[in-house]
C-alpha positions as a Python dict, from the first residue, in 0.01 Angstrom:
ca = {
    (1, 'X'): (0, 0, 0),
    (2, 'X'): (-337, 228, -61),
    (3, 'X'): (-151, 428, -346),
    (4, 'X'): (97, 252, -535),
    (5, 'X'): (-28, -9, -761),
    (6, 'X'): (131, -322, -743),
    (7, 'X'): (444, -451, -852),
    (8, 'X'): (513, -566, -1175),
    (9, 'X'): (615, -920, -1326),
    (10, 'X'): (905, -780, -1488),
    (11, 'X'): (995, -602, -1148),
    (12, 'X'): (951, -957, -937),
    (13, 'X'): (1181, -1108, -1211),
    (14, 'X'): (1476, -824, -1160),
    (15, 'X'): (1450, -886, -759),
    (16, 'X'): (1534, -1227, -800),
    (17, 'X'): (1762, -1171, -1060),
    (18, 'X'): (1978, -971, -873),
    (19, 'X'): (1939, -1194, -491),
    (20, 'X'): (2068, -1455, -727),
    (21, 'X'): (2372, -1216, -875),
    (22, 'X'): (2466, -1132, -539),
    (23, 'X'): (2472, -1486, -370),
    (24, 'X'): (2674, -1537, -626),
    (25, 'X'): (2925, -1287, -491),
    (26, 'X'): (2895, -1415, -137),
    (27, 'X'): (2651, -1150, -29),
    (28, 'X'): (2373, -1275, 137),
    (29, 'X'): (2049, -1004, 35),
    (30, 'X'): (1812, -936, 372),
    (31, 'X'): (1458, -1085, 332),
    (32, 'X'): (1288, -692, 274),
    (33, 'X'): (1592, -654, -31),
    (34, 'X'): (1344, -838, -310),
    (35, 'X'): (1000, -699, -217),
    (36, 'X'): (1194, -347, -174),
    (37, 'X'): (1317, -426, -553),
    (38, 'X'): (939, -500, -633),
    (39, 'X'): (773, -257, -530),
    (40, 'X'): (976, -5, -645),
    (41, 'X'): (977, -160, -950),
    (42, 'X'): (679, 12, -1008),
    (43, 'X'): (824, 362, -956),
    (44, 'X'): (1161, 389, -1188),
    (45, 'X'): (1202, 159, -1477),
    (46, 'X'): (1365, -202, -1426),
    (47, 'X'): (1701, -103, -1559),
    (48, 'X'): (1771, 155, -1362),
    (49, 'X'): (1642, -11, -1056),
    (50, 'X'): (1876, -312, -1140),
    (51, 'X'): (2165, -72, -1153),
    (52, 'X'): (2094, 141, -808),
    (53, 'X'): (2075, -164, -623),
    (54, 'X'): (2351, -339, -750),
    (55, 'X'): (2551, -16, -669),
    (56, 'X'): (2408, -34, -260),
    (57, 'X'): (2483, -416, -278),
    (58, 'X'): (2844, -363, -385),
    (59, 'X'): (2899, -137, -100),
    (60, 'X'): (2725, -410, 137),
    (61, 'X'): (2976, -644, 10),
    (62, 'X'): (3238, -420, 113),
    (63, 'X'): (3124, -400, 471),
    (64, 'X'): (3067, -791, 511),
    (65, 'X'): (3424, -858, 375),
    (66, 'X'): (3549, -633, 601),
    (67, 'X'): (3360, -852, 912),
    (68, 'X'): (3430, -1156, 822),
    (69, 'X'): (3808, -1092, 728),
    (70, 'X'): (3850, -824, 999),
    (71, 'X'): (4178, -718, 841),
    (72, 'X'): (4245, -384, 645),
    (73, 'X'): (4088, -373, 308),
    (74, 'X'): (4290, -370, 67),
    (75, 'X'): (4164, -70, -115),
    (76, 'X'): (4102, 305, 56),
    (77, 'X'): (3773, 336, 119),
    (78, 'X'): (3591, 701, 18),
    (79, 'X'): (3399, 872, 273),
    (80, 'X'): (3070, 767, 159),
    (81, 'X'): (3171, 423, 227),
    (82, 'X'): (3303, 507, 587),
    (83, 'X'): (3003, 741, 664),
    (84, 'X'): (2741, 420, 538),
    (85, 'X'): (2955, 177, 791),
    (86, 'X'): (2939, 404, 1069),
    (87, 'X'): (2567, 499, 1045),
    (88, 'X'): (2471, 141, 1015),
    (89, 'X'): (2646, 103, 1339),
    (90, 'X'): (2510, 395, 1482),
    (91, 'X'): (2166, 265, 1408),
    (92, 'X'): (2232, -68, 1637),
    (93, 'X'): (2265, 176, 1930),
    (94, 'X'): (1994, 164, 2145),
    (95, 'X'): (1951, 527, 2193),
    (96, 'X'): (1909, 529, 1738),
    (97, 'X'): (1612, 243, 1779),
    (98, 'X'): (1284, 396, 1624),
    (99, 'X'): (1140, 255, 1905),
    (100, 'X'): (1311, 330, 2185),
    (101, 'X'): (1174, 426, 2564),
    (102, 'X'): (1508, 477, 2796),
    (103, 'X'): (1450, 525, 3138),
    (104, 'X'): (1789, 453, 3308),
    (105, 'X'): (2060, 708, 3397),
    (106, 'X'): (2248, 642, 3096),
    (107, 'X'): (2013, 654, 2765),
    (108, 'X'): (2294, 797, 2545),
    (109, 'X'): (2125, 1133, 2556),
    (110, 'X'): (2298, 1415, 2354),
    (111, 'X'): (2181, 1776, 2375),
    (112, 'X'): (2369, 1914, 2116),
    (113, 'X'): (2311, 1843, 1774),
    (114, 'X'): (2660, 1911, 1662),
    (115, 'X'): (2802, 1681, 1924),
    (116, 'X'): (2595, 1388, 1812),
    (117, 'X'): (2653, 1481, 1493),
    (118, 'X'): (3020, 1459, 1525),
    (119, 'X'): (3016, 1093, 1734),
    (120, 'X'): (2782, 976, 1421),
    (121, 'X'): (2532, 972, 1713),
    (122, 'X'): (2770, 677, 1875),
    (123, 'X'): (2693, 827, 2233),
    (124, 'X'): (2757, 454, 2446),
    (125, 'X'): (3063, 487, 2456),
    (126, 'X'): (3273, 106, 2477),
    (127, 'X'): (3322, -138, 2767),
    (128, 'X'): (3213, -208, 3077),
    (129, 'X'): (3280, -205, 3418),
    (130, 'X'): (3384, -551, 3388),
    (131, 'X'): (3658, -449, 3123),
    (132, 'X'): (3741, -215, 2810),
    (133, 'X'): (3671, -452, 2560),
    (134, 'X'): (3310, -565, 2703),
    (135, 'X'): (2998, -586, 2468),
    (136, 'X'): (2748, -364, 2565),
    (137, 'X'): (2383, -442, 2566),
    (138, 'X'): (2225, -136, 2450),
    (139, 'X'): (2522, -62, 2243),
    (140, 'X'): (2585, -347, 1985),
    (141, 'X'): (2704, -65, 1712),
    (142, 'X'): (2997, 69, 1936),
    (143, 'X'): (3079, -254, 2066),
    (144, 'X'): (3135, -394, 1736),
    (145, 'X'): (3340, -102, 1664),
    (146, 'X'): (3573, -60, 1966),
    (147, 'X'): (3626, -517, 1856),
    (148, 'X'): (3694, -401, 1498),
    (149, 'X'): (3921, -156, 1585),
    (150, 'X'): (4169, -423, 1741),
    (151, 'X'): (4200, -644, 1468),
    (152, 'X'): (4239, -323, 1200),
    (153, 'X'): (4523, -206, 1394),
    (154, 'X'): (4689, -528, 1435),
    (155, 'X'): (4702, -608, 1070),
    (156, 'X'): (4861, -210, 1046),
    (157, 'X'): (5142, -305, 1243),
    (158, 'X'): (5202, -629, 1068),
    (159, 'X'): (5151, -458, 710),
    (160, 'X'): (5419, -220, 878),
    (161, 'X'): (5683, -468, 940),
    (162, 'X'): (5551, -639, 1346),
    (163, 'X'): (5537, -1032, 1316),
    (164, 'X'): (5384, -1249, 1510),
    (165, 'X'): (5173, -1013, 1702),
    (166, 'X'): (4953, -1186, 1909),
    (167, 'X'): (4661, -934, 2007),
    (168, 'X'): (4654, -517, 1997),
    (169, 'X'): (4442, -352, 2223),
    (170, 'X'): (4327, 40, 2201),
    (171, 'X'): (4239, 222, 2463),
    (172, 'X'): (4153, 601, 2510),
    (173, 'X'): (4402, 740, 2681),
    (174, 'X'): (4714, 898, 2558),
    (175, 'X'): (5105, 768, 2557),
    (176, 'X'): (5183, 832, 2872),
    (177, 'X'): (4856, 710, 3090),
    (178, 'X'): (4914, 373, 2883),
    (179, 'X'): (5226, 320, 3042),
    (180, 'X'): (5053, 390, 3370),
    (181, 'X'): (4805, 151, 3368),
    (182, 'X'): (5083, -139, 3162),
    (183, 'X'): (5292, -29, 3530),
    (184, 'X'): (4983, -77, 3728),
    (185, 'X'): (4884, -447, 3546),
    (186, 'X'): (5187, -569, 3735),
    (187, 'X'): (5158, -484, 4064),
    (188, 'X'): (4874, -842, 4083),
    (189, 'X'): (5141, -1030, 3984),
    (190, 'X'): (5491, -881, 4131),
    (191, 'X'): (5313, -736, 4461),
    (192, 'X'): (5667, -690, 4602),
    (193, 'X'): (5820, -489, 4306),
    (194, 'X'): (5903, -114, 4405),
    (195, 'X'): (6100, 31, 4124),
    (196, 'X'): (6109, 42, 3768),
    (197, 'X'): (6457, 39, 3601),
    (198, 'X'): (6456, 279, 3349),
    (199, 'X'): (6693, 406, 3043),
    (200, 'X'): (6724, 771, 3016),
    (201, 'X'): (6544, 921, 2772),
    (202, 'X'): (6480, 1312, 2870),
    (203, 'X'): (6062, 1317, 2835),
    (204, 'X'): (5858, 1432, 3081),
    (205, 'X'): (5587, 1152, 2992),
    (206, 'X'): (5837, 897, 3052),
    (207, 'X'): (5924, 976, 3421),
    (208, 'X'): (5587, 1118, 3512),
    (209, 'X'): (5405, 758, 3414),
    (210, 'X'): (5633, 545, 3626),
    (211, 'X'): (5563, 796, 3936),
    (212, 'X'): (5225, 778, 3874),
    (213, 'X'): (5184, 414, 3866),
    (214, 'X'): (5369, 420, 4218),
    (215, 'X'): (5697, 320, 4177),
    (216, 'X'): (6048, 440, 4259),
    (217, 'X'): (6222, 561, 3920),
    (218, 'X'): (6582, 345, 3894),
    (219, 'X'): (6758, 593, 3633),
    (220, 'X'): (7099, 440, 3402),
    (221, 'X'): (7232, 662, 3208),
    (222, 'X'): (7320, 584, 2848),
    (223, 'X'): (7666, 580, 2698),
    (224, 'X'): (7838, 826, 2424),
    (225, 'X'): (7975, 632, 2156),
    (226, 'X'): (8053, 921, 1907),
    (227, 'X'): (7783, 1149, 1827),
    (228, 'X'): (7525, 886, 1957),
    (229, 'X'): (7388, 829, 2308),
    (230, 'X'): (7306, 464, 2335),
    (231, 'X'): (7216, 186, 2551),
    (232, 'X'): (7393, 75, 2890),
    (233, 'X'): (7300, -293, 2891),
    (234, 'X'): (7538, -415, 3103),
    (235, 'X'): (7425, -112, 3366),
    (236, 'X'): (7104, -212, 3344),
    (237, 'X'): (7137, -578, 3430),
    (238, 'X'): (7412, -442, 3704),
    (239, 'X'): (7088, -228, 3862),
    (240, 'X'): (6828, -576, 3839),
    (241, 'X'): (7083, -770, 4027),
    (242, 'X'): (7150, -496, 4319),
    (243, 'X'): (6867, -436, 4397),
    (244, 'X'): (6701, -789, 4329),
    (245, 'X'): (6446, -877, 4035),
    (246, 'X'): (6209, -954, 4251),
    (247, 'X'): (6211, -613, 4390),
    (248, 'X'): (6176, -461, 4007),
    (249, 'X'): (5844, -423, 3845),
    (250, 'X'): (5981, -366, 3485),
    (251, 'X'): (6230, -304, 3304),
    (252, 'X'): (6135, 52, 3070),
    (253, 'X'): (6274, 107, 2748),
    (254, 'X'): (6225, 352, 2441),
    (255, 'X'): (6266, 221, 2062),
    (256, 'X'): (6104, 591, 1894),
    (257, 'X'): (6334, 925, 2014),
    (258, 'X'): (6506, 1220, 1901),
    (259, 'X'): (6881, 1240, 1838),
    (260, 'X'): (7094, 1197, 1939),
    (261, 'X'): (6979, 932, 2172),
    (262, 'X'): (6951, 599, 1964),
    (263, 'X'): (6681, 345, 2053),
    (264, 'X'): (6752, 163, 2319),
    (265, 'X'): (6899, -195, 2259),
    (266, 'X'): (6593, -356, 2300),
    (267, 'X'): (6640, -729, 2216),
    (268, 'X'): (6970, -696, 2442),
    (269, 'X'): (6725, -554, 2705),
    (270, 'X'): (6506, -838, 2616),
    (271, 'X'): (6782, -1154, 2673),
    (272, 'X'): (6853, -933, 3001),
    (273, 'X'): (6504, -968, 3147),
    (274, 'X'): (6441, -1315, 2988),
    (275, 'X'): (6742, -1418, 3191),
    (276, 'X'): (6647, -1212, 3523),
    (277, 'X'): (6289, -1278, 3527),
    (278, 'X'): (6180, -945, 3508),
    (279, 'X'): (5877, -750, 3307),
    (280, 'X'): (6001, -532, 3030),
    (281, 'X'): (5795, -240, 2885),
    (282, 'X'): (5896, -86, 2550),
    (283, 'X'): (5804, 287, 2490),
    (284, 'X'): (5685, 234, 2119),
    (285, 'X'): (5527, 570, 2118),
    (286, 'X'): (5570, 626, 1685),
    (287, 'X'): (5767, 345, 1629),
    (288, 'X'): (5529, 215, 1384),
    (289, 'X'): (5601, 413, 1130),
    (290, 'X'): (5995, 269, 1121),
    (291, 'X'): (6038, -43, 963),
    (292, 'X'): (6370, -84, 1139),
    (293, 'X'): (6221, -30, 1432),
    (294, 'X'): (5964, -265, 1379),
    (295, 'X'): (6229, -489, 1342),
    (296, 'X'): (6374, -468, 1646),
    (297, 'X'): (6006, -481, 1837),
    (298, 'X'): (6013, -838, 1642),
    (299, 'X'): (6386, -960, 1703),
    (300, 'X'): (6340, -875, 2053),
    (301, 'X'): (6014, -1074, 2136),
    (302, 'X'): (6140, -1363, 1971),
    (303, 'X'): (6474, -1397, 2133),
    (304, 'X'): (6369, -1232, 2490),
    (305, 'X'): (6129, -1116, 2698),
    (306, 'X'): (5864, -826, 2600),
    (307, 'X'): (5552, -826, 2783),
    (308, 'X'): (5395, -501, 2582),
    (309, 'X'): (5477, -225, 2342),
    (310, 'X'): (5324, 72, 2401),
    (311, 'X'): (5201, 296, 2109),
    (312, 'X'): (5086, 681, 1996),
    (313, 'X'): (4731, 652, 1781),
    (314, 'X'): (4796, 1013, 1696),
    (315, 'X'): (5188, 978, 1606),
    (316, 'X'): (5136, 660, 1391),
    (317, 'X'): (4787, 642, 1252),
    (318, 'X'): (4754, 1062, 1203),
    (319, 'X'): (4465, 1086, 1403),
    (320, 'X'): (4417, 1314, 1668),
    (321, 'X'): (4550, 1302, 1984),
    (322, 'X'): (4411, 1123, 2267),
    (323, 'X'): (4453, 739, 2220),
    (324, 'X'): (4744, 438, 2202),
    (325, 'X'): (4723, 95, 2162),
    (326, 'X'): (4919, -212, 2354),
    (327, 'X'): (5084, -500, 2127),
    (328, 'X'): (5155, -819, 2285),
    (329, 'X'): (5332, -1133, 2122),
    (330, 'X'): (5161, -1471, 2060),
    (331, 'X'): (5120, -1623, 2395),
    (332, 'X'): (5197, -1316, 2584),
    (333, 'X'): (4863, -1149, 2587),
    (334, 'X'): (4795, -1240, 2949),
    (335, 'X'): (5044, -1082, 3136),
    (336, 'X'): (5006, -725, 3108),
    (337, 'X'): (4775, -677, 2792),
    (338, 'X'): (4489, -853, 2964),
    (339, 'X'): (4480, -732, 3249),
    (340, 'X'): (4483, -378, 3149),
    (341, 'X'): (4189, -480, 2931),
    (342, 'X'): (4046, -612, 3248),
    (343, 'X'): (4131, -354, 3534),
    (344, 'X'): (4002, -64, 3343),
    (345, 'X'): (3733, 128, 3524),
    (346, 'X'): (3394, 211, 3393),
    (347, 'X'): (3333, 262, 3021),
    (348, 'X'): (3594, 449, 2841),
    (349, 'X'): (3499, 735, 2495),
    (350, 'X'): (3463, 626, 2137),
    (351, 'X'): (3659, 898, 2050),
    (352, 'X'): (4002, 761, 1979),
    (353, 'X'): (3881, 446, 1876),
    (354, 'X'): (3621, 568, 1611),
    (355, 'X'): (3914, 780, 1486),
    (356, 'X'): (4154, 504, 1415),
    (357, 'X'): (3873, 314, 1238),
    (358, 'X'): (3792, 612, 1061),
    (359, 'X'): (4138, 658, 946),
    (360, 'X'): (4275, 308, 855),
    (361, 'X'): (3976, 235, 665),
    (362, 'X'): (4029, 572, 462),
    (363, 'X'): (4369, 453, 387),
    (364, 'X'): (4308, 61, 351),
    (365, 'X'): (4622, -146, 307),
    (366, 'X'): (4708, 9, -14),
    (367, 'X'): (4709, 356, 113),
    (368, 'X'): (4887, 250, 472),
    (369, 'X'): (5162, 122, 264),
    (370, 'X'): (5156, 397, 74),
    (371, 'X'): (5197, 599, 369),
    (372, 'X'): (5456, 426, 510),
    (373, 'X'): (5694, 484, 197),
    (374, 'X'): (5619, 829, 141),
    (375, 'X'): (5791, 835, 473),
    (376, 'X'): (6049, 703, 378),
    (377, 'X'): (6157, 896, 62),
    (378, 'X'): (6075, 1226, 284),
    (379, 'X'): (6315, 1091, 524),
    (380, 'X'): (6599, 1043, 230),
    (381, 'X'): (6539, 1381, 123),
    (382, 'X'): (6564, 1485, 469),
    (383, 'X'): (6894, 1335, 538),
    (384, 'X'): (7025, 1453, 189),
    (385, 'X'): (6905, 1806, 248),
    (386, 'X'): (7066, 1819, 644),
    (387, 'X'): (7368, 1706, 465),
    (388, 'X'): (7413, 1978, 232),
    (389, 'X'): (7275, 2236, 492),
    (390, 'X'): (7571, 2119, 733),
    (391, 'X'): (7809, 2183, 477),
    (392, 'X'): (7734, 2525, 380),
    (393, 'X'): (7702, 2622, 750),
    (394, 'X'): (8042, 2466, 863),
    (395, 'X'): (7813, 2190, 1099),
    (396, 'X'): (7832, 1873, 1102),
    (397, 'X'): (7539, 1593, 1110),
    (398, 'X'): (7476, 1365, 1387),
    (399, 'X'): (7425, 1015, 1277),
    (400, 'X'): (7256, 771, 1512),
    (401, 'X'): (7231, 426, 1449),
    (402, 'X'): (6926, 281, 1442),
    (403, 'X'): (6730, 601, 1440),
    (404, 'X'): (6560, 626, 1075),
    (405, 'X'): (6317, 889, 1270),
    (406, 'X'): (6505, 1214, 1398),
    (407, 'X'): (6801, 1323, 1273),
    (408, 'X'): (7072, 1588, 1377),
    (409, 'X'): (7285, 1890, 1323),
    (410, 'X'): (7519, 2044, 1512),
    (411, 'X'): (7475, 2415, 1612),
    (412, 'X'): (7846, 2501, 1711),
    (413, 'X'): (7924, 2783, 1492),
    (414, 'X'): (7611, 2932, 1674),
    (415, 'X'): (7762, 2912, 2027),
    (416, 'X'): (7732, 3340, 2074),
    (417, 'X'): (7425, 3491, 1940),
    (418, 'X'): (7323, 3794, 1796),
    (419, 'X'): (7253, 4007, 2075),
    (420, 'X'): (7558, 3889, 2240),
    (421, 'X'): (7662, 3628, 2532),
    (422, 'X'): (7532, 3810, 2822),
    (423, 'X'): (7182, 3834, 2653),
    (424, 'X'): (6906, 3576, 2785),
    (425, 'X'): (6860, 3493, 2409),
    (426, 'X'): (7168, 3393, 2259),
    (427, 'X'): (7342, 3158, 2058),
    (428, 'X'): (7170, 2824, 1947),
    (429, 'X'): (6893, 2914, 2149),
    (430, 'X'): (6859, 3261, 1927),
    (431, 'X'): (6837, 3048, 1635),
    (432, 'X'): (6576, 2814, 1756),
    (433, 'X'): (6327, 3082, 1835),
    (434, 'X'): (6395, 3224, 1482),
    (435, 'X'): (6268, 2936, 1338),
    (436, 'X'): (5959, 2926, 1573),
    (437, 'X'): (5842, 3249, 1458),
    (438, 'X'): (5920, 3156, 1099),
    (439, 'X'): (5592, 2870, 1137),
    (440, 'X'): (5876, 2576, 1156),
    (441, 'X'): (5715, 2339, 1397),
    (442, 'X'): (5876, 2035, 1508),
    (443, 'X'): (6240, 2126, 1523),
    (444, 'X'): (6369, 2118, 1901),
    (445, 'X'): (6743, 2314, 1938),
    (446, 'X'): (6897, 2194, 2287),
    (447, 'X'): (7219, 2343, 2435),
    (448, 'X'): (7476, 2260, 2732),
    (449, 'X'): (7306, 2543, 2966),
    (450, 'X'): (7448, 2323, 3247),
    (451, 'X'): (7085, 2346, 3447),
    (452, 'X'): (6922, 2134, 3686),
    (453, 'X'): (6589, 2015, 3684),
    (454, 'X'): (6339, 1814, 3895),
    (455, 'X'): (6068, 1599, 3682),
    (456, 'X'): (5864, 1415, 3886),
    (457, 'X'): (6137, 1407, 4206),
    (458, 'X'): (6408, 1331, 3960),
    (459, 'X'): (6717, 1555, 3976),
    (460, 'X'): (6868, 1650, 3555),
    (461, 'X'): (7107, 1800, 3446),
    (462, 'X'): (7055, 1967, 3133),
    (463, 'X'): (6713, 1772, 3103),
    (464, 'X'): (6624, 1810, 2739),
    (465, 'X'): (6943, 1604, 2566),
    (466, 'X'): (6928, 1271, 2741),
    (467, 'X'): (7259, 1319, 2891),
    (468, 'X'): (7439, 1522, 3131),
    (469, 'X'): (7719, 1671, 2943),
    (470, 'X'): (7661, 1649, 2515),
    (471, 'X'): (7966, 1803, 2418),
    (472, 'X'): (7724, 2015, 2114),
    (473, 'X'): (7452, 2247, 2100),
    (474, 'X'): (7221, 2068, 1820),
    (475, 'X'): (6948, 2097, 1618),
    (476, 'X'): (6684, 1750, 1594),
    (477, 'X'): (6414, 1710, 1283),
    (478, 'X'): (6185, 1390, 1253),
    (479, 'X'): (6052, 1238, 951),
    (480, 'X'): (5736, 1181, 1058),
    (481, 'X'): (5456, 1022, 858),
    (482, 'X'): (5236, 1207, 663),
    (483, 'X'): (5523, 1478, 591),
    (484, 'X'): (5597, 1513, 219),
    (485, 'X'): (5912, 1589, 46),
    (486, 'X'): (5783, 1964, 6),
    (487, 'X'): (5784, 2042, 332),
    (488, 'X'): (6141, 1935, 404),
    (489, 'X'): (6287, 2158, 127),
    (490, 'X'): (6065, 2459, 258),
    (491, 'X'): (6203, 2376, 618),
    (492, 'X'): (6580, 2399, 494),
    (493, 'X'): (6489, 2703, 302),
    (494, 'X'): (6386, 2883, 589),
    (495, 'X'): (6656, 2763, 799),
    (496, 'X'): (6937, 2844, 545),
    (497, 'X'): (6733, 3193, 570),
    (498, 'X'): (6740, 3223, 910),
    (499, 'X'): (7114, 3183, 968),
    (500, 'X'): (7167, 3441, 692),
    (501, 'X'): (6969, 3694, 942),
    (502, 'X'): (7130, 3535, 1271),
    (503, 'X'): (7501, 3615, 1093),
    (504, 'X'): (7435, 3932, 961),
    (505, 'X'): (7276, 4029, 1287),
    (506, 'X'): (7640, 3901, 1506),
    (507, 'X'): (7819, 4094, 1242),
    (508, 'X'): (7624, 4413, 1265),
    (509, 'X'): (7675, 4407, 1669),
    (510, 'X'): (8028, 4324, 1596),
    (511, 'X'): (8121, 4632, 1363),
    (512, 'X'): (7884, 4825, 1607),
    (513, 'X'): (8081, 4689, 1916),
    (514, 'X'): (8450, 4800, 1757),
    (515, 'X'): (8289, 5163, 1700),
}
């Protein structure tokens, strides 16, 4: 005030100018906007004043649309946009106040730099101990964001093919704990229940949640119909009706999985537990990313009963690991949804959530979709290139209805490896560690070693392939999201490479053998 002179007419008339431009666009300018226009006036000329603030406004605008429609915008946002969101957030965080004198035992302290740094100094974390989703008083920034979050991530799964969801819920905890605490939502409401009936699927996370949660795992095994390993239906509502459905908490199934195992029949599933009266859980984990299985999440909420779908952050959203998100159906929020919302203990990290915000604002609905169909011409190319691969090797592909995800190959010609059969590391087996020093991630080779194992008190044979006795050793893939059609022709390369070596390696310890 004591050393700049005082604004001029010209700049007064440029303030108003542009309040009046941007009311215009539905922006509504703070009250320090126009005298921050004035009195700057008197430091750069008019024009270019006009044009800098028009350029913060716009970016404004972006951030109220994206409050008031609390949907996905519809065009990526750039990292400067993202970073301006999140520190204007940041700044509604107690612990950011200019002001600020904390004396409690939780001030959102942070002594390293780089830590803060990394949370955008977001150090609150979100909810309550009355729930997840609770506002927090000295933390309107993060609870804004953990609220936002929701609604983005609904309107992903409905851009990605979900209808009539009816709320989505993050929380910070990975796949499997999700299906914990969905188990553990029940037990207010079917205090009786002891077991959850479960279709096979051979993953650890699966088995281990259900134990955890404290019930007694009811195991039906799928059936073989060709190459495929599918759903048992009629086994499943044989199991409900044994052992009574008032003595099951839920009924467990998987939509996402490798092949051969197909998704599980879920809106059969569905009719099943409408009919019964009993809770059903799907295991969603990166389901998203499948419009077919979205689908089936849809057909099967609308003609049964689905009381949540359980989903990866990291698998569908490409963020890193460590959160998942619950969908519930219109009118179906209460039963299992809620209450997780509700039982959760404490406050929870901003992690996870900050990173799905982070992410599905960088994309916007544009660049989701976008996402979603480069998926789906990597997974054509994937299939196309298996094909041929099979042929040349004398193998045959194993097609699984329903799964658009993971896809097959048999490894038969591979039944005695290199180093012979009496070696620890032969046949398919050989091959798969080839690959896994070759940098080819993500491809899982399972054979019929005819072993047993316990997972969480559960006796398996041959856990791995879903199934007790596949008559093939086999080689799985996934098109995953954010894989591009490079990748899958370098994969086949070095495959195609590796069973060169693994053939020429039999055949020298063949000719060596004869010696």
């Amino acid at each position: 005030k004591n050393y700049l002179p005082p604004p001029t007419r010209r700049s007064i008339l440029v303030a108003r100018r542009l309040l009046m431009i941007e009311e215009s666009d539905g922006i509504a300018m703070s009250e320090e906007a126009p005298h921050l226009v004035a009195a700057s006036g008197s430091l750069i000329s008019a024009t270019y004043l006009s044009q800098g603030t028009q350029a913060l406004q716009r970016r404004r605008k972006l951030i109220k649309s994206l409050l008031s429609e609390r949907r996905l915008p519809k065009m990526p946002w750039d990292d400067a946009q993202v970073e301006l969101f999140l520190s204007e957030l940041s700044l509604m965080d107690s612990n950011n106040f200019v002001d600020n004198v904390g004396l409690g035992e939780r001030e959102g302290r942070v002594a390293c730099h780089l830590v803060s740094k990394r949370h955008y100094g977001m150090s609150h974390g979100i909810g309550r101990s009355g729930e997840l989703s609770a506002e927090q008083p000295k933390a309107a920034g993060s609870s804004l964001l953990a609220k936002l979050a929701n609604y983005l991530v609904k309107d992903a799964c409905a851009v990605a093919g979900i209808e009539d969801i009816g709320k989505a819920l993050v929380i910070p905890v990975a796949t499997g704990m999700a299906l914990v605490l969905s188990m553990m939502a029940l037990r207010s409401v079917r205090p009786d229940a002891r077991v959850v009936v479960w279709s096979r699927i051979d993953q650890k996370t699966c088995i281990k949640s259900i134990v955890a949660a404290g019930y007694t795992v009811i195991r039906v095994e799928l059936k073989r119909q060709g190459s495929a390993l599918v759903t048992d239906v009629e086994a499943i509502e044989s199991e409900i009706e044994s052992i009574g459905a008032e003595n099951v908490a839920c009924v467990l199934t998987t939509s996402s999985c490798f092949a051969p195992r197909s998704p599980d029949n879920v809106v059969a599933v569905a009719k099943v537990c409408q009919r019964l009266d009993v809770p059903h859980i799907i295991n969603n984990a990166y389901g998203i990313q499948s419009r077919e299985i979205c689908r089936s999440v849809t057909s099967a909420w609308r003609k049964g009963r689905v009381d949540v779908v359980v989903q990866s952050t990291d698998k569908n959203f490409m963020v890193p690991v460590g959160g998942s998100f619950l969908l519930a159906r219109k009118g179906c929020e209460g039963m299992i949804l809620d209450r997780v919302n509700s039982m959760y203990p404490g406050r929870a990290s901003m992690g996870p959530t900050m990173d799905v915000v982070m992410t599905l604002l960088h994309l916007g609905e544009r660049g989701w979709q976008a996402a979603l169909e480069k998926r789906d011409a990597s997974k054509a190319r994937l299939f196309r290139k298996l094909k041929e691969t099979c042929a040349e090797l004398g193998e045959t592909p194993i097609v699984v209805p329903g799964n658009d995800i993971s896809f097959g190959m048999t490894l038969d010609t591979f039944a005695e490896g290199p180093n012979g059969p009496d070696k620890p590391d032969h046949g398919a087996s050989f091959l798969g560690s080839m690959l896994f020093r070759r940098c080819a991630s993500g491809a899982r080779v399972l054979v019929n070693s005819g072993k047993e194992s316990i997972v969480g008190g559960v006796s398996f044979l041959n856990f791995g392939q879903s199934h007790d006795d596949y008559p093939h050793a086999y080689l799985t893939v996934a098109a995953a999201l954010g894989m591009d059609e490079a990748e899958v022709d370098e994969f086949f390369d070095r495959l195609r490479a590796c069973a060169r070596e693994f053939f020429k390696k039999k055949s020298k310890r063949e000719e060596s053998f004869e010696r």
